[in-house]
PDB file of N, CA, C and O in Angstrom:
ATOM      1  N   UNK A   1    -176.788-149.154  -1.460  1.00  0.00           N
ATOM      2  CA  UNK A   1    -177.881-148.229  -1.649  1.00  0.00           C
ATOM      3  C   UNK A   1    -177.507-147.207  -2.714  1.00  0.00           C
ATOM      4  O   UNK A   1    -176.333-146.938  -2.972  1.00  0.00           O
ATOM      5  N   UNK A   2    -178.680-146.578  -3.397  1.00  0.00           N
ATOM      6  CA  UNK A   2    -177.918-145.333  -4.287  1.00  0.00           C
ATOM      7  C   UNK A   2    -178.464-146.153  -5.638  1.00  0.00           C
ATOM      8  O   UNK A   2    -179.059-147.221  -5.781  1.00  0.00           O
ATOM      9  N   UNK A   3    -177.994-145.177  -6.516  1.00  0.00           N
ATOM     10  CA  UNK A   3    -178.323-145.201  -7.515  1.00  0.00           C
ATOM     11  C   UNK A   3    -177.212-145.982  -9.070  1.00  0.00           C
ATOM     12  O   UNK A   3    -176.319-145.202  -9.400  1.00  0.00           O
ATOM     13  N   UNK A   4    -177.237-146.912  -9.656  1.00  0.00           N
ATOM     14  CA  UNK A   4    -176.549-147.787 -10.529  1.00  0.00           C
ATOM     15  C   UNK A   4    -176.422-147.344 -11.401  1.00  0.00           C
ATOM     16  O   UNK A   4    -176.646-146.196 -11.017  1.00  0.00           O
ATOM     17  N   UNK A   5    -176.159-147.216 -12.730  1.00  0.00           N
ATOM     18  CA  UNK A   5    -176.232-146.814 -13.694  1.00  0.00           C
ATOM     19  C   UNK A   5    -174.874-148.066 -14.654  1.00  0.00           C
ATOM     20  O   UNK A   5    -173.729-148.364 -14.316  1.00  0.00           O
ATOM     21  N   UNK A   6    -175.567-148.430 -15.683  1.00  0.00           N
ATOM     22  CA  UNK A   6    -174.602-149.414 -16.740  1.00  0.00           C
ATOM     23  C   UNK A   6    -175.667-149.411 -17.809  1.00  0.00           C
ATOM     24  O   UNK A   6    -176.701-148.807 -18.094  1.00  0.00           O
ATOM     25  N   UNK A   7    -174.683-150.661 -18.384  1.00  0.00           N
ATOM     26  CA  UNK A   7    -175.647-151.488 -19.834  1.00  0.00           C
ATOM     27  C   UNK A   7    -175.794-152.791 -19.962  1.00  0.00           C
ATOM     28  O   UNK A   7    -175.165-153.319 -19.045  1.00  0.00           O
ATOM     29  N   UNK A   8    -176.400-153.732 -20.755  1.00  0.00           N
ATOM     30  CA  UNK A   8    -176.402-154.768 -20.819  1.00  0.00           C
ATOM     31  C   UNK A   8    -175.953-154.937 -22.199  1.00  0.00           C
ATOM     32  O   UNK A   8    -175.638-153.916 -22.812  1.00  0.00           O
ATOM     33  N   UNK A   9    -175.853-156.400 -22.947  1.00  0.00           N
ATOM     34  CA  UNK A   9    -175.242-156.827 -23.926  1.00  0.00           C
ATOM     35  C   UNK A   9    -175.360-157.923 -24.237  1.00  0.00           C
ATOM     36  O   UNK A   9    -175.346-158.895 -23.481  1.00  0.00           O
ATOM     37  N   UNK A  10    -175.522-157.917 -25.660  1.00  0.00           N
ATOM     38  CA  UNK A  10    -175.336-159.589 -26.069  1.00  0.00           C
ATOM     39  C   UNK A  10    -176.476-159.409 -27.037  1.00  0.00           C
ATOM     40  O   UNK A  10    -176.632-158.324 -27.596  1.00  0.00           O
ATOM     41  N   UNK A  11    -177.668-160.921 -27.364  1.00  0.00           N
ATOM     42  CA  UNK A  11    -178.470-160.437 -28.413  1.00  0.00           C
ATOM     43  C   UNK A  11    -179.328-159.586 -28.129  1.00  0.00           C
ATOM     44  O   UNK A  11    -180.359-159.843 -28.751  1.00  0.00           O
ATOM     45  N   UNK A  12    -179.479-158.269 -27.199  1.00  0.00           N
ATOM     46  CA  UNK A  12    -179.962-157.122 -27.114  1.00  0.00           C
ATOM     47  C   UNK A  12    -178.794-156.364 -26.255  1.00  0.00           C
ATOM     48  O   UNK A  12    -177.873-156.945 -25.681  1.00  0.00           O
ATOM     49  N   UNK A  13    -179.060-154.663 -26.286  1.00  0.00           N
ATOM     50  CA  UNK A  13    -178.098-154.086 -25.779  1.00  0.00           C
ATOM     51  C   UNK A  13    -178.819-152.740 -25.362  1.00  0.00           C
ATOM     52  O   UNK A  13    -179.406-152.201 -26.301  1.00  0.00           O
ATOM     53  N   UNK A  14    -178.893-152.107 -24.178  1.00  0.00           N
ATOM     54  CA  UNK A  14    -179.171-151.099 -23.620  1.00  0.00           C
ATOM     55  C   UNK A  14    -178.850-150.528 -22.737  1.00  0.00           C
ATOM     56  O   UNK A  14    -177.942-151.136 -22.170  1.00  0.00           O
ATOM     57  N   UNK A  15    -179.175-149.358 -22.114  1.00  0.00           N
ATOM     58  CA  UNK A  15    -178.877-148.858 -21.182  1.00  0.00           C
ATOM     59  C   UNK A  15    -179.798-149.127 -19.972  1.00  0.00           C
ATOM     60  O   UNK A  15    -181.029-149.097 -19.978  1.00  0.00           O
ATOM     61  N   UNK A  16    -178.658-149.499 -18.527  1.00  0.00           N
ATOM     62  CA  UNK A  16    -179.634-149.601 -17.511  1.00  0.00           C
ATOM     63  C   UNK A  16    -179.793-149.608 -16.446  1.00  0.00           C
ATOM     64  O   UNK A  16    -179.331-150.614 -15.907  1.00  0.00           O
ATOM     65  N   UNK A  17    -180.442-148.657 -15.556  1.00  0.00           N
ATOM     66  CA  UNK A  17    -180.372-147.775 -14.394  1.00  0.00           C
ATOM     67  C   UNK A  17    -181.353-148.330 -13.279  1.00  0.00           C
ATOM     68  O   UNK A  17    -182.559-148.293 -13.522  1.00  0.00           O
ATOM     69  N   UNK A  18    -181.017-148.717 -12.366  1.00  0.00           N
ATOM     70  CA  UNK A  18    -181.524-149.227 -10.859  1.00  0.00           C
ATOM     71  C   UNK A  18    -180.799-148.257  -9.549  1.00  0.00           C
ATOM     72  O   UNK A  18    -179.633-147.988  -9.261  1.00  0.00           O
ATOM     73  N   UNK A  19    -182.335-147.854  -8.860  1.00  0.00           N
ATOM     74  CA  UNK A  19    -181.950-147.390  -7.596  1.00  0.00           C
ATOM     75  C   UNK A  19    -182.401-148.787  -6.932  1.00  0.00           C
ATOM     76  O   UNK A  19    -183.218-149.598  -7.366  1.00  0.00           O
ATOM     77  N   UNK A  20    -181.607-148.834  -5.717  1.00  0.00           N
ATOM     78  CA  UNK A  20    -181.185-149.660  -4.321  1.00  0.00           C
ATOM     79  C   UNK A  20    -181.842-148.790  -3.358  1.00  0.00           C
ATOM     80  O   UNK A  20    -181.470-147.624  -3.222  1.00  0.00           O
ATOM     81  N   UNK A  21    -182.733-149.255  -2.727  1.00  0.00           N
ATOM     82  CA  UNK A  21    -183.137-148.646  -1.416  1.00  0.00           C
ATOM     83  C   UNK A  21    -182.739-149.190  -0.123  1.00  0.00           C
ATOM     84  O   UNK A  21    -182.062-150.209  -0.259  1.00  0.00           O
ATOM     85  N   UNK A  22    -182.978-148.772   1.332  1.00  0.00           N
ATOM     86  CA  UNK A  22    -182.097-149.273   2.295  1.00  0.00           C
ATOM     87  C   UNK A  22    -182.553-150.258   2.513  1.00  0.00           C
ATOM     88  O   UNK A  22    -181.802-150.969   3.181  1.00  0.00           O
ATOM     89  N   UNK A  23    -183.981-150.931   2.134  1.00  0.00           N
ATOM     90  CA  UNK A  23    -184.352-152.084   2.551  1.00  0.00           C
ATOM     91  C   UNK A  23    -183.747-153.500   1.629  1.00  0.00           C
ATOM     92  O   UNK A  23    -183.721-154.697   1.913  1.00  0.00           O
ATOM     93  N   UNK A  24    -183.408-152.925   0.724  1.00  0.00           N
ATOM     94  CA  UNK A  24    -182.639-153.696  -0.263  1.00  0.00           C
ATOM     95  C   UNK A  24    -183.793-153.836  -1.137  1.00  0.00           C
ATOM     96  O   UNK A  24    -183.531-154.842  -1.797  1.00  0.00           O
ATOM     97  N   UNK A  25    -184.733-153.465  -1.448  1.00  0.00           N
ATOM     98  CA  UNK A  25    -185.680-153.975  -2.667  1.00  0.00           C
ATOM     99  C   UNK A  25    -184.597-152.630  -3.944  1.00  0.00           C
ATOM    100  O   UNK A  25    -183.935-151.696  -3.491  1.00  0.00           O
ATOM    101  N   UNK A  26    -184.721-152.923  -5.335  1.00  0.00           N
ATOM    102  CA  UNK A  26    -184.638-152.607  -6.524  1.00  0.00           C
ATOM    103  C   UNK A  26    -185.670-152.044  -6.962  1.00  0.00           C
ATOM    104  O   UNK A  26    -186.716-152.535  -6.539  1.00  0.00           O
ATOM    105  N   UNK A  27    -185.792-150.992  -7.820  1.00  0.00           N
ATOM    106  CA  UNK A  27    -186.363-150.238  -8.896  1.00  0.00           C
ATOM    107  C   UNK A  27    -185.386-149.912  -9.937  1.00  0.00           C
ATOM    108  O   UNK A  27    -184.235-149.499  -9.800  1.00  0.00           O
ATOM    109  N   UNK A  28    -186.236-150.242 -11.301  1.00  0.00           N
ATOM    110  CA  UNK A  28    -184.865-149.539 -12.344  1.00  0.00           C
ATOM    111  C   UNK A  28    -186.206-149.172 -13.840  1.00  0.00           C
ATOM    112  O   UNK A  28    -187.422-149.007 -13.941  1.00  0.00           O
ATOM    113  N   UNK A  29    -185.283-149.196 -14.523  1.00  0.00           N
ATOM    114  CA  UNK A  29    -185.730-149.297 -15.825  1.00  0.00           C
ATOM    115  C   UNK A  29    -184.545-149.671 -16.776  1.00  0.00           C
ATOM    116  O   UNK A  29    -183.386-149.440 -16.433  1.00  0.00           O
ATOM    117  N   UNK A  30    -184.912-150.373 -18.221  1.00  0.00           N
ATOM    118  CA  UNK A  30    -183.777-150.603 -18.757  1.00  0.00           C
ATOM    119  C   UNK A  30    -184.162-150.689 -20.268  1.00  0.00           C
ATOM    120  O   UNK A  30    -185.353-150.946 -20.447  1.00  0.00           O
ATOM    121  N   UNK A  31    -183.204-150.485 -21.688  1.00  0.00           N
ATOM    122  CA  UNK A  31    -183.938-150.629 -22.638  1.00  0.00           C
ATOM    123  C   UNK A  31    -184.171-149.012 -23.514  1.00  0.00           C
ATOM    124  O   UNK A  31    -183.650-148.011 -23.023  1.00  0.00           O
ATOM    125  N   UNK A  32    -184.778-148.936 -24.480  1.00  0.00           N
ATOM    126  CA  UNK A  32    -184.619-148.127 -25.002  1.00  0.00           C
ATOM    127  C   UNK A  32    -186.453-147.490 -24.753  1.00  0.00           C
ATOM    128  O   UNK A  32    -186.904-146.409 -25.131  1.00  0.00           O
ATOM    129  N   UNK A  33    -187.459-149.032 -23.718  1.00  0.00           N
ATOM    130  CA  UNK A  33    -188.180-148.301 -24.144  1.00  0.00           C
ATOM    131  C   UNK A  33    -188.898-147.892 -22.394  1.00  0.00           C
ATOM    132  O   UNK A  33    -190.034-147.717 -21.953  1.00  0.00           O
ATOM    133  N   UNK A  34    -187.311-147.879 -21.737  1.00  0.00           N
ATOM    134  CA  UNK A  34    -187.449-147.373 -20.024  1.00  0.00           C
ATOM    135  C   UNK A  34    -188.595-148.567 -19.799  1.00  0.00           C
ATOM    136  O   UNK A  34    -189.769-148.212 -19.695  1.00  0.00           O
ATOM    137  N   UNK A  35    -188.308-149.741 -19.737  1.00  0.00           N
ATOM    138  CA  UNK A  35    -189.075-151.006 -18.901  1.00  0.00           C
ATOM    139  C   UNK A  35    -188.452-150.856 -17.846  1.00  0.00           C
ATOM    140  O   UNK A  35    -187.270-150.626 -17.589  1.00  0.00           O
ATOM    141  N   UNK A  36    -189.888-151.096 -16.896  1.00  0.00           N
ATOM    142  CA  UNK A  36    -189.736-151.493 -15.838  1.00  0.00           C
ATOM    143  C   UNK A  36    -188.813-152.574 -15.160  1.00  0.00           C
ATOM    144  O   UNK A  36    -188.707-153.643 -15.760  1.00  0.00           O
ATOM    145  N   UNK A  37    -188.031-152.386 -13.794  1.00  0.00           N
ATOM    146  CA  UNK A  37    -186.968-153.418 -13.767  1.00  0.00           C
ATOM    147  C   UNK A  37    -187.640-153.308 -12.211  1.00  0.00           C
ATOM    148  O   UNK A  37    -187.821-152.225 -11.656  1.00  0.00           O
ATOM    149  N   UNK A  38    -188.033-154.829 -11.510  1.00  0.00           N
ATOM    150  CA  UNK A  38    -188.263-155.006 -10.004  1.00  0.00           C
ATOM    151  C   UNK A  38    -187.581-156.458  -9.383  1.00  0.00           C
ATOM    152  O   UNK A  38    -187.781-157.624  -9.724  1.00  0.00           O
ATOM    153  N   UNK A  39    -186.707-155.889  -8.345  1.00  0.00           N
ATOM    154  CA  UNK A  39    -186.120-156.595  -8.031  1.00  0.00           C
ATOM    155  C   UNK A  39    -185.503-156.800  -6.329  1.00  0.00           C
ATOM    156  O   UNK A  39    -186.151-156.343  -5.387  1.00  0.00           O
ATOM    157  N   UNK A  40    -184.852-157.167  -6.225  1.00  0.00           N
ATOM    158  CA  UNK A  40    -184.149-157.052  -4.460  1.00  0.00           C
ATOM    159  C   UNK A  40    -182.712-157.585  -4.796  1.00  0.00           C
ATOM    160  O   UNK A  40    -182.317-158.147  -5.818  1.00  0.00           O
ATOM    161  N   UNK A  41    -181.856-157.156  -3.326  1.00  0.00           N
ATOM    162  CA  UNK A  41    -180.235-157.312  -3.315  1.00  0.00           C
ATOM    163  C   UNK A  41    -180.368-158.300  -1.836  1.00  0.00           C
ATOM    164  O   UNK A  41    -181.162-158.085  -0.920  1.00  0.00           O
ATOM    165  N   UNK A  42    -179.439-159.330  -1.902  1.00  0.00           N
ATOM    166  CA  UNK A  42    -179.364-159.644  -0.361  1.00  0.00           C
ATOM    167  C   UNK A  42    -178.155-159.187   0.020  1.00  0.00           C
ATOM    168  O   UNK A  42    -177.338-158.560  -0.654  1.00  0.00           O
ATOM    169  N   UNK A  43    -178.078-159.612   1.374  1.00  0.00           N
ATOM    170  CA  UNK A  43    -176.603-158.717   2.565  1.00  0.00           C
ATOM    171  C   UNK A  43    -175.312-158.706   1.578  1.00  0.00           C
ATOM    172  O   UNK A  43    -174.533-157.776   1.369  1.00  0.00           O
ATOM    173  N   UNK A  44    -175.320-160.087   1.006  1.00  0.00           N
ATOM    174  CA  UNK A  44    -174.008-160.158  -0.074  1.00  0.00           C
ATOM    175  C   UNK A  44    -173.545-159.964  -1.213  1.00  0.00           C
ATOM    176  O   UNK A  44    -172.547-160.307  -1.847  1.00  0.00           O
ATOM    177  N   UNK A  45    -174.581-159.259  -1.393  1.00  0.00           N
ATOM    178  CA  UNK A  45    -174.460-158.061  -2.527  1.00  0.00           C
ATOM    179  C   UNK A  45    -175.283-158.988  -4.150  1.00  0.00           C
ATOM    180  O   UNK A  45    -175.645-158.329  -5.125  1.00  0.00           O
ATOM    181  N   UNK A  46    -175.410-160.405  -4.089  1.00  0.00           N
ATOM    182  CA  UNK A  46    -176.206-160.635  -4.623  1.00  0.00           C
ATOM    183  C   UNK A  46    -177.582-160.369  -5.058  1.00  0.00           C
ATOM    184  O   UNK A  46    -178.403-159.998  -4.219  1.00  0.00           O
ATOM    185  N   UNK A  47    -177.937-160.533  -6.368  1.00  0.00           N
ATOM    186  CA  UNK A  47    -179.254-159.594  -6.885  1.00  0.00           C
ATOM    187  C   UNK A  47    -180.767-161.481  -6.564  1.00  0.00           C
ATOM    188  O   UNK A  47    -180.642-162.630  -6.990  1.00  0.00           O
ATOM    189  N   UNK A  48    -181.605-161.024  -5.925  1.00  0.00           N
ATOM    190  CA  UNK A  48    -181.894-161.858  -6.337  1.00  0.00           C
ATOM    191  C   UNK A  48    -183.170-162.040  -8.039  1.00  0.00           C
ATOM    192  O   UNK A  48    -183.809-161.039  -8.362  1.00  0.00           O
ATOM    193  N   UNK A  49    -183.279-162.968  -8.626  1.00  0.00           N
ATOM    194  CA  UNK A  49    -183.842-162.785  -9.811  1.00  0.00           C
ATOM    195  C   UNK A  49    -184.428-161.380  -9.815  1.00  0.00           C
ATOM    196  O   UNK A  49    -185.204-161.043  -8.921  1.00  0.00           O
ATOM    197  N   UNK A  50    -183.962-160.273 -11.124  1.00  0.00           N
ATOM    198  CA  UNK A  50    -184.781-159.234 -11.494  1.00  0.00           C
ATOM    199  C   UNK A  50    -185.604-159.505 -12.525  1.00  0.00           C
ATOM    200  O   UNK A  50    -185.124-159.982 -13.552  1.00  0.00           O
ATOM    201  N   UNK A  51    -187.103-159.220 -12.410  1.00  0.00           N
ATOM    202  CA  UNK A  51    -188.221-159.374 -12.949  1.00  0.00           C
ATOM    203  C   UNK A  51    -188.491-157.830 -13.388  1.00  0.00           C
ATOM    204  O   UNK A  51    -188.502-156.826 -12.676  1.00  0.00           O
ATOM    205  N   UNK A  52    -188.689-157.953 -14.680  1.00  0.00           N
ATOM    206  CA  UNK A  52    -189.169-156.974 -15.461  1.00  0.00           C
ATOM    207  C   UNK A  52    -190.944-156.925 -15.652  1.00  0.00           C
ATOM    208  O   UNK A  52    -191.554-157.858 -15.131  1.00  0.00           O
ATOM    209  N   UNK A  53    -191.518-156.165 -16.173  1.00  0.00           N
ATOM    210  CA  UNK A  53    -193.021-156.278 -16.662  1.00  0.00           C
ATOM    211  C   UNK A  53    -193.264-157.200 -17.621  1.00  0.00           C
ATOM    212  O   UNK A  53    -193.664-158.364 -17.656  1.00  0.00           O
ATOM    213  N   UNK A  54    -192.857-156.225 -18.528  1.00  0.00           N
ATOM    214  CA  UNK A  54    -192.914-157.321 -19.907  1.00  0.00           C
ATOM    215  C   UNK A  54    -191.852-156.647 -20.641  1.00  0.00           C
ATOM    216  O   UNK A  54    -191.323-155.588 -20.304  1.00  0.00           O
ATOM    217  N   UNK A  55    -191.491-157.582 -22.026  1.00  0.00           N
ATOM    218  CA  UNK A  55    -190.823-159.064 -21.388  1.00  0.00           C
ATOM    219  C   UNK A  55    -190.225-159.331 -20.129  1.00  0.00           C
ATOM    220  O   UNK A  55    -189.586-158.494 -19.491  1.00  0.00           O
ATOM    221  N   UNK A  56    -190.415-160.392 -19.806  1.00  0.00           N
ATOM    222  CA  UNK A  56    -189.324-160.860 -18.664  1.00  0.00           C
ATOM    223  C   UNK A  56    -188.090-160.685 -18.985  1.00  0.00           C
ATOM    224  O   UNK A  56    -187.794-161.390 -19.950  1.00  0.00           O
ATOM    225  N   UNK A  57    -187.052-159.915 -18.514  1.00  0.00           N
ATOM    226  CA  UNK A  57    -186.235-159.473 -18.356  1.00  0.00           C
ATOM    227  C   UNK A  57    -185.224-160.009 -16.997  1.00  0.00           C
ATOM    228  O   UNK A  57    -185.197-159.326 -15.973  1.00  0.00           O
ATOM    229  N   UNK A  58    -184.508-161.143 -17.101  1.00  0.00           N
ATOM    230  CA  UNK A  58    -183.940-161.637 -15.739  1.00  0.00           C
ATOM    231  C   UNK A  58    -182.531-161.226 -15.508  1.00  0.00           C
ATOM    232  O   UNK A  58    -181.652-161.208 -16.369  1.00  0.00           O
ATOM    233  N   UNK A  59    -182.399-160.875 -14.167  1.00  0.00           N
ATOM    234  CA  UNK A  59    -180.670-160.286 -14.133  1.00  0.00           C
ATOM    235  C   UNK A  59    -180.342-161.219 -13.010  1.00  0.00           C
ATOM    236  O   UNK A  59    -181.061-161.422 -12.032  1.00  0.00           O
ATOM    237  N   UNK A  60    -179.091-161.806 -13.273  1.00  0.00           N
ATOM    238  CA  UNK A  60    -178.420-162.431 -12.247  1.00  0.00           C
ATOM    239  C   UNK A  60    -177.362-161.897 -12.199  1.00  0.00           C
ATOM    240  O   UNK A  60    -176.986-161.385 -13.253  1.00  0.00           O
ATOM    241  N   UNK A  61    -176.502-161.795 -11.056  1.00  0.00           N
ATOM    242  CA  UNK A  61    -175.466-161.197 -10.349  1.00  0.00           C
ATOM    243  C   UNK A  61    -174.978-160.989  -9.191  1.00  0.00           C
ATOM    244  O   UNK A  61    -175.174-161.660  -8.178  1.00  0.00           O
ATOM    245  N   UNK A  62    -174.320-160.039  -9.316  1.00  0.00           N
ATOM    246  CA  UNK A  62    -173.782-159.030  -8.347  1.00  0.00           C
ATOM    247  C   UNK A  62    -173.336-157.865  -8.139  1.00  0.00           C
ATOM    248  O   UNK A  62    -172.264-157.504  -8.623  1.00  0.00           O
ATOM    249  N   UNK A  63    -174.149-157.022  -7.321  1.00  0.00           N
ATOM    250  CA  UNK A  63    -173.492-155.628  -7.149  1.00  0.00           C
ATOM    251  C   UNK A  63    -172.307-155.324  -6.617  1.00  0.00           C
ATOM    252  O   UNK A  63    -171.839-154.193  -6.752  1.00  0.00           O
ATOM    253  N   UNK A  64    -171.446-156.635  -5.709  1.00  0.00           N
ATOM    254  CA  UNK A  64    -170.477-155.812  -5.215  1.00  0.00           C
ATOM    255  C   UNK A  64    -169.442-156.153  -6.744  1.00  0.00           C
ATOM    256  O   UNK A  64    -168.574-155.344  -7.071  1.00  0.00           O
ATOM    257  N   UNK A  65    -169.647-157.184  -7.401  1.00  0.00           N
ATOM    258  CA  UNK A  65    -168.968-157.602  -8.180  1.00  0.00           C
ATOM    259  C   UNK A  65    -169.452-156.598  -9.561  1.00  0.00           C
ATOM    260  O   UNK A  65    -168.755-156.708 -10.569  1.00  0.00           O
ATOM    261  N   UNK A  66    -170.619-155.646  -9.595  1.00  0.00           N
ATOM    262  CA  UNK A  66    -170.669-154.546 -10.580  1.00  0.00           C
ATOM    263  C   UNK A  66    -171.352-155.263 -11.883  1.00  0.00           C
ATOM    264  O   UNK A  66    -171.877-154.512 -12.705  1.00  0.00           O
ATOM    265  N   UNK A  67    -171.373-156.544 -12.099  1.00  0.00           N
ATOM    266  CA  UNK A  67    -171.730-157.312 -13.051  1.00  0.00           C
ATOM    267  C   UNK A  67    -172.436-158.627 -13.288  1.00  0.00           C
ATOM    268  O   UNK A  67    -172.704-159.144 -12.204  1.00  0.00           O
ATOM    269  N   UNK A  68    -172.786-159.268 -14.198  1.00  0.00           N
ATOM    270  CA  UNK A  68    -173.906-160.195 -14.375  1.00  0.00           C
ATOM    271  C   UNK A  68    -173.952-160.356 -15.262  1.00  0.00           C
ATOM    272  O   UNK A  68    -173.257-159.831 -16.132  1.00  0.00           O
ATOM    273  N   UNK A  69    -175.100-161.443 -15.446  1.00  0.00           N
ATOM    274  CA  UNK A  69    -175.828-162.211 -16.912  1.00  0.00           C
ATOM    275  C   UNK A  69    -177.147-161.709 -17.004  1.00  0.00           C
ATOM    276  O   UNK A  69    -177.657-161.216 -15.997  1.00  0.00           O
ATOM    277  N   UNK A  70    -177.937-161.780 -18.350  1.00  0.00           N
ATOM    278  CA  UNK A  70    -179.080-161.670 -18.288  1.00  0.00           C
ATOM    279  C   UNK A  70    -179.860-162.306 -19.225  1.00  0.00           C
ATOM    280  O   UNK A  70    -179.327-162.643 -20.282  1.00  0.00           O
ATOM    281  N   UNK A  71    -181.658-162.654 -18.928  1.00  0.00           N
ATOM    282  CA  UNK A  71    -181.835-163.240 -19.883  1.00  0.00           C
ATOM    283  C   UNK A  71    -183.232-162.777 -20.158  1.00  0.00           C
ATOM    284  O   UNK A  71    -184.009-162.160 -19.430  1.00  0.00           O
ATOM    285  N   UNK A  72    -183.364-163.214 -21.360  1.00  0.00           N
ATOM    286  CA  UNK A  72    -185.229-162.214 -22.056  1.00  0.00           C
ATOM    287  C   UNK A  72    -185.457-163.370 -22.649  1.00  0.00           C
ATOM    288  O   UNK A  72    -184.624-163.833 -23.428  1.00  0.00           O
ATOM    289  N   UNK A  73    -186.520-163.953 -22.394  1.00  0.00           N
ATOM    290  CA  UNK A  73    -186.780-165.424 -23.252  1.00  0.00           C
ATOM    291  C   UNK A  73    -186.023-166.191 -23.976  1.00  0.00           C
ATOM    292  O   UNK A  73    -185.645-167.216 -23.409  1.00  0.00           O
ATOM    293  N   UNK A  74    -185.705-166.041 -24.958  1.00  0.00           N
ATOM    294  CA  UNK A  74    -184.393-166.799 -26.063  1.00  0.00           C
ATOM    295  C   UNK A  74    -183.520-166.165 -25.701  1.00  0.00           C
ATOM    296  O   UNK A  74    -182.686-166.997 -25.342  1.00  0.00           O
ATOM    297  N   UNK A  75    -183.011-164.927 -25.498  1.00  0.00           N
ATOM    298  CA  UNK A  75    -182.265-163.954 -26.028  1.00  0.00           C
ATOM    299  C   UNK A  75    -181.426-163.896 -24.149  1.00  0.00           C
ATOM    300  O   UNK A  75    -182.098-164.124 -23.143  1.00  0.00           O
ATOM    301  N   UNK A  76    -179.651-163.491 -24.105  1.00  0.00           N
ATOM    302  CA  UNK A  76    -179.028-163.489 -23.454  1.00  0.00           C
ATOM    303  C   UNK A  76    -177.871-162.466 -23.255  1.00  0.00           C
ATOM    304  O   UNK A  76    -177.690-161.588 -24.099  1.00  0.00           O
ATOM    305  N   UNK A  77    -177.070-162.569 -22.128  1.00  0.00           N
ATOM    306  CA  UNK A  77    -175.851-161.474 -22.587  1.00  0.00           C
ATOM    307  C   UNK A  77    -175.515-161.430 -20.988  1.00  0.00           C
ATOM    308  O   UNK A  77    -175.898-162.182 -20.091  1.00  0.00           O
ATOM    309  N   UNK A  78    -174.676-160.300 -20.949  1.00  0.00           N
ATOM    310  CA  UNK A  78    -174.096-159.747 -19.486  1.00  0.00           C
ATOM    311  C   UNK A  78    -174.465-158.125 -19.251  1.00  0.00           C
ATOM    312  O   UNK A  78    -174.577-157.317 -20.173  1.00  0.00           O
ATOM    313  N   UNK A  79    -174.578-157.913 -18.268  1.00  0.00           N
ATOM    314  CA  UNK A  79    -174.520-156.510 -18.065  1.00  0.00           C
ATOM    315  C   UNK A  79    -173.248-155.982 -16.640  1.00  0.00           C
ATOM    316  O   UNK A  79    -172.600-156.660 -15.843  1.00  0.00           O
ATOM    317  N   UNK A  80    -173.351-154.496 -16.870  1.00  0.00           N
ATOM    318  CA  UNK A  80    -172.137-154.109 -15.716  1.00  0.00           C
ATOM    319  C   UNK A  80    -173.121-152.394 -15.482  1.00  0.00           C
ATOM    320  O   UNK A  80    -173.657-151.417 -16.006  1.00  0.00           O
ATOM    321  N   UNK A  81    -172.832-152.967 -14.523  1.00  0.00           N
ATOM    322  CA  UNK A  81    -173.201-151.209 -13.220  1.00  0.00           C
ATOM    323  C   UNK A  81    -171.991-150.424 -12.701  1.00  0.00           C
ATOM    324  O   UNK A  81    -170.848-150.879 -12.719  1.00  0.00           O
ATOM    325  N   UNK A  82    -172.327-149.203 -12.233  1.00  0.00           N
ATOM    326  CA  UNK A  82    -171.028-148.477 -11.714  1.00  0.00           C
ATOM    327  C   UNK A  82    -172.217-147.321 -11.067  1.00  0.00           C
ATOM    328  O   UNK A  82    -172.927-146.540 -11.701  1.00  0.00           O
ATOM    329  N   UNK A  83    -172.142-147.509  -9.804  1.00  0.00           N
ATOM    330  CA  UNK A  83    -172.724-146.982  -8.603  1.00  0.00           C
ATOM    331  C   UNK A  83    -172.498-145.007  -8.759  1.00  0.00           C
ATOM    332  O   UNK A  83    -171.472-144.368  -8.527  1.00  0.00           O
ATOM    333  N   UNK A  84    -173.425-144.650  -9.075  1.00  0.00           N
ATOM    334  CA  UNK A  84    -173.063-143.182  -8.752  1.00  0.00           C
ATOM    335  C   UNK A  84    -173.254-142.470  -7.709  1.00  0.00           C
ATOM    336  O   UNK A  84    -172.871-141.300  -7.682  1.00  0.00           O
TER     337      UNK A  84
END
């Protein structure tokens, strides 16, 4: 639960911030132009697919593991969180 804060990387790069609520659903934003980020965590700290507005914006991962892949139509990379 709480609040994330990292970046992502690769052929795009930004900054990008998700609160965790206790039910496990996601809210964030990410990007330079604060897009929307909606998503959920299960028990094992896995993210499941994060869906953005537009573009689709997909994050796969893990929170306990702080890090992931991501993908925007063509375009790919990793990102990393650090829980504040």
């Amino acid at each position: 639960m709480g609040k994330w804060v990292g970046s992502y990387e690769g052929n795009e790069s930004g900054t990008l911030i998700i609160s965790v609520q206790k039910s496990g659903n996601i809210t964030g934003t990410y990007g330079p132009n604060n897009e929307m980020v909606i998503s959920s965590v299960r028990d094992d700290g896995a993210l499941n697919p994060v869906l953005s507005d537009t573009p689709i914006f997909l994050m796969y991962g893990s929170l306990i593991q702080k890090k992931g892949t991501w993908k925007n139509k063509d375009k790919q990379g990793s990102w990393t969180l650090t829980k504040q």
